[in-house]
C-alpha positions as CSV (number, residue, x, y, z in Angstrom):
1,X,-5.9,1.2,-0.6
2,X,-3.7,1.3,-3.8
3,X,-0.3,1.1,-4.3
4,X,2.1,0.1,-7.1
5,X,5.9,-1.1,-8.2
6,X,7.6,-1.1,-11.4
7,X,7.2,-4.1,-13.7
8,X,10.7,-6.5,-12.9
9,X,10.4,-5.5,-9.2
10,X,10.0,-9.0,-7.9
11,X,10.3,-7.9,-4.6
12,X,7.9,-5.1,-4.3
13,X,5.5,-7.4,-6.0
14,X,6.1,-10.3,-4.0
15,X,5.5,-8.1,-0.4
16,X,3.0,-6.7,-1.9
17,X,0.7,-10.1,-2.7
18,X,2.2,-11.2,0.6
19,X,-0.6,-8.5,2.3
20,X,-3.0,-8.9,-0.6
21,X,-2.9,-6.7,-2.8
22,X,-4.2,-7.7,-5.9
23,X,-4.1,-6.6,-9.8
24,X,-5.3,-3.5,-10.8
25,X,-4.1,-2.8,-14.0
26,X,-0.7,-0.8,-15.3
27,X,0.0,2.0,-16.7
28,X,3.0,3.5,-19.2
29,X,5.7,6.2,-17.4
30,X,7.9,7.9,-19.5
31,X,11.6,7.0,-18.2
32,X,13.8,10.0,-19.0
33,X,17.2,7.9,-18.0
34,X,16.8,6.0,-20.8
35,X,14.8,7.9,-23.2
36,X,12.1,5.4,-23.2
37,X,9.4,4.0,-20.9
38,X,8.4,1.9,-18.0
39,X,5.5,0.0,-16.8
40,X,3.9,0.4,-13.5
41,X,1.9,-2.4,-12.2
42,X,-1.2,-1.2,-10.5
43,X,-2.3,-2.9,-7.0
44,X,-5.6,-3.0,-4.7
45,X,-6.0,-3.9,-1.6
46,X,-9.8,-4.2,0.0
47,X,-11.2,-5.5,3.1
48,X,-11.7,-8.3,1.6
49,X,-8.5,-9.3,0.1
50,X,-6.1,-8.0,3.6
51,X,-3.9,-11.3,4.9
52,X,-4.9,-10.7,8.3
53,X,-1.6,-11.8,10.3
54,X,-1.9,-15.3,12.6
55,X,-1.8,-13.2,15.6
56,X,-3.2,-10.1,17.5
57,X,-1.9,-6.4,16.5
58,X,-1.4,-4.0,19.8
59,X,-1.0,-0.3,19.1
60,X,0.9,2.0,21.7
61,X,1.1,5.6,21.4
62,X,-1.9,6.1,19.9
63,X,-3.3,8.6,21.4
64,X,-0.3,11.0,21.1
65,X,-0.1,10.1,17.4
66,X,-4.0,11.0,17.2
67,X,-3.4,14.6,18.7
68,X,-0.5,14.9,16.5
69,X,-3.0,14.5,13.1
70,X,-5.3,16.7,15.3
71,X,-8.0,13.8,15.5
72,X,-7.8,13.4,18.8
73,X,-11.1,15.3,19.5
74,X,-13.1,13.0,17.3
75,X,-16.6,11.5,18.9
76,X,-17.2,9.0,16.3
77,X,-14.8,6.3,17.2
């Protein structure tokens, strides 16, 4: 999964490490408030880098969320 924040976002960047996601490079956006540019930090988050949280996740509603994406009718999970 990627993601990104602007450079000088502490907080994006600090919720974002928080879960694991991890460097992935930047790249230049053209900033037409000031006439100049900004950079976007890059992020990656794998399997293998996911902070699992200390404690077991429970989804309800599911299944009506499922029909909703119209992937209720799948056979392969």
């Amino acid at each position: 999964m990627r993601s990104g924040y602007i450079e000088g976002n502490a907080s994006s960047a600090a919720v974002s490490r928080k879960v694991g996601y991890v460097d992935n490079g930047r790249r230049r956006l053209d900033d037409p408030k000031s006439d100049g540019y900004r950079w976007e930090r890059d992020l990656l988050l794998t399997p293998d880098t996911f902070v699992r949280p200390p404690f077991a996740i429970q989804v309800r509603g599911l299944g009506p969320f499922l029909h909703q994406l119209g992937l209720d009718d799948r056979r392969d999970t």
